[in-house]
Structure formats: C-alpha cells, structure tokens
N, C-alpha and C positions, 0 to 999 in steps of 0.2 A: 190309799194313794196309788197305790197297785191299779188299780181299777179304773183311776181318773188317769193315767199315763197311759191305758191299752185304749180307752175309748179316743183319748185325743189322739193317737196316732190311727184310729178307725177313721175317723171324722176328717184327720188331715188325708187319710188312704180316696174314701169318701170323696173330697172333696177337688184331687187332682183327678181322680174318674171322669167326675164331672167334668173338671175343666177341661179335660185332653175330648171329651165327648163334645165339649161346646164348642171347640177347637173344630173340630172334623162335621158337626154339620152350620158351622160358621163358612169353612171352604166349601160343602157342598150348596150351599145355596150361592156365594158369591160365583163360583165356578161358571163356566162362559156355557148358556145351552143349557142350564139347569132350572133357566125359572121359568114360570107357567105359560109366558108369553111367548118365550122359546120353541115352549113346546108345542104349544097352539098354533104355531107357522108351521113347525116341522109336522107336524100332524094334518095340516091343511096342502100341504106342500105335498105328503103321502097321498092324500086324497085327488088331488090332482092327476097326480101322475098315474094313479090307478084310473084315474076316468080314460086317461089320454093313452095308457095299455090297453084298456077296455078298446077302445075306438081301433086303433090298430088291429087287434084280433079278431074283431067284428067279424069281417071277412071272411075270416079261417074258422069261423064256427061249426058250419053244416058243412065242410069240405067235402067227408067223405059221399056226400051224397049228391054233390055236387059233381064229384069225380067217375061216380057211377051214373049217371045220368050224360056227361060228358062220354064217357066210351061206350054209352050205347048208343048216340050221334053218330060218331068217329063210324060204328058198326054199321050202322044204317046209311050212312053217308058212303060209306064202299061197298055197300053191297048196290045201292042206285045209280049212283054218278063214275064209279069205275070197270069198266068192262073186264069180264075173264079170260075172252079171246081178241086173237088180232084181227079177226075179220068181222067182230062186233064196229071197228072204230071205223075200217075201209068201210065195209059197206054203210052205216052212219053216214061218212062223208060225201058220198056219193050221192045218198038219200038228201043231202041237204044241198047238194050243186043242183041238182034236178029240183026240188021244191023252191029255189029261190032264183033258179033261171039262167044263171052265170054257168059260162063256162071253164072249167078246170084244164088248162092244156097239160098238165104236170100233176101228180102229188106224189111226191119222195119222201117217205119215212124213214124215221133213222132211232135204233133202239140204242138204250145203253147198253155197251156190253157187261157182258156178267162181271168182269172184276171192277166194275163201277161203283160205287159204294152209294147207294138212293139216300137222300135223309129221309124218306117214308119208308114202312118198315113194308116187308110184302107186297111191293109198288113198283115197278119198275117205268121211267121214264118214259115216252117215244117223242120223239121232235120230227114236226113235220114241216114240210119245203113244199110250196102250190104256187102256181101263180092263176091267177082267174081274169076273166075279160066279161065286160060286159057292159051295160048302160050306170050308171052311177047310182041308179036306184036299187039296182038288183043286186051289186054287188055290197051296196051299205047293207043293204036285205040279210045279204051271206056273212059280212061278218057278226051283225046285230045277232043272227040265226047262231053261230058259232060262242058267241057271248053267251047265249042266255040257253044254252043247250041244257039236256040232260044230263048228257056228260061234259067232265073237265074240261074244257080245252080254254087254255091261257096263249092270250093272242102275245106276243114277243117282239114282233118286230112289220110293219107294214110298209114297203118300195112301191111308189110310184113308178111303171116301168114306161109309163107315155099312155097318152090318149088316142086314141083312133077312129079319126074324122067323128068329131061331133062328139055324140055322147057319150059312146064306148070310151072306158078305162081301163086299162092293163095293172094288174097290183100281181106283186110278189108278195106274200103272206108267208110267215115262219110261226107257227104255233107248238105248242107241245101237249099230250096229255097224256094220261096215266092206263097202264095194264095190269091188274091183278096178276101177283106171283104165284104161280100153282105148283 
C-alpha cells in the first residue's frame, strides 16, 4: 500500500506538471504576436523595411570613391579656372575688351581684405566695377566672352547707364572672381 500512495502522489506531482505546462503554452499561443500569421507580417514587414534601407544607402555605397574623384575635380578645377596672380585676371580682362571690341572706360577692382573670412578655403574673392560702351552686339559679345571664360567670373549685377545715339550702349557691369591664396 506503501507503494500504491507514493506512485499516486507521483502521478498526481506528474500530472499538475503537465497541467501548469499546458497552462503556459496554452498563453503562449493565445498571446497577441505569437501566431504564425503574426509572424509572417512581422517578417514581411522586416523585409520591407530592409529593402527600403537598402534603397536609402544605395547612394552612400561607393562614397569613398566618389569623394576622391570629387577632390581631384575641386583640384583640377583651381588649378584651370583660378589664377595665382592679380595680373593674370587684369591683363585677361583687357585681352577680352580688345577681342570683343567694346570699350572699358573704367575697371575698379576691389579685394577682400584679409580679415574677410572666404567660404572657399585658399581663395580670396576680388569684385570688379567696369563700365563698357559699345554697339549692342559687341557688348553682348563681352559679356557672353565673360560668361563662358576660362576663368571664374560671375556676372552680379548689369546697369543700363543710356544709349548713345543709335547703337552704342553704355552698361555698368559689377562682377567677381577668384585669386589663388599663396
């Protein structure tokens, strides 16, 4: 009888195991987010969002090479289109009043001074004040010539100052372009 009392209390030990066991994955399945369907969004929904990171990052993949090919532009581009001295830009300008016909009765340049702060690094500004005369063809000539130059110059500002009889146009021109810091 000994024997029949330890087994039934085995069987009853036994049998609330179970049931506290059926218990606990009775809540894990009912549980919000635990069934298969659940997971099949949440796993699709991961997938998504990795595509649409992917897509985003795309971009920033080859950066680096990107960024060194970038500053060897930036390099090439100042060593072509920005002069190292100030009488590279004078005498340019002059070369282009004489090739496109117009006459310059003025040209006033004006540096930044040194406690200017450039936002280009090793660049300092100069801003130039002309005015030119001339027939309206030679003077479009001069600034198209100015436009599409070798070097910088960024047209700023263009004053009609009058016409003078007939064809002749009088223009105030305000431009700027850059000088190597040495």
């Amino acid at each position: 009888m000994h024997n029949l009392a330890r087994s039934k209390k085995r069987f009853i030990t036994i049998v609330v195991i179970l049931g506290g066991l059926s218990l606990v994955l009775l809540v894990y399945l009912l549980w919000p987010g635990t069934s298969t369907a659940s997971k099949l969004a949440q796993e699709d929904n991961l997938r998504q969002e990795e595509k649409d990171l992917n897509k985003q990052v795309a971009p920033l993949r080859h950066i680096e090479q990107t960024l060194a090919q970038t500053r060897l532009d930036v390099k090439k581009f100042y060593e072509q289109k920005v002069p190292s001295q100030f009488s590279q830009i004078s005498l340019h300008l002059v070369k282009l009043v004489q090739e496109t016909g117009v006459n310059a009765q003025s040209i006033h340049y004006n540096q930044e001074r040194g406690d200017q702060k450039s936002e280009l690094p090793d660049v300092q500004r100069i801003n130039i004040d002309t005015n030119v005369t001339g027939d309206y063809a030679k003077v479009a000539r001069f600034i198209n010539a100015l436009e599409q130059d070798k070097f910088v110059f960024i047209i700023d500002q263009i004053t009609l100052n009058g016409s003078e009889g007939g064809n002749l146009v009088s223009l105030q021109i305000k431009f700027e372009t850059f000088l190597k810091q040495t």
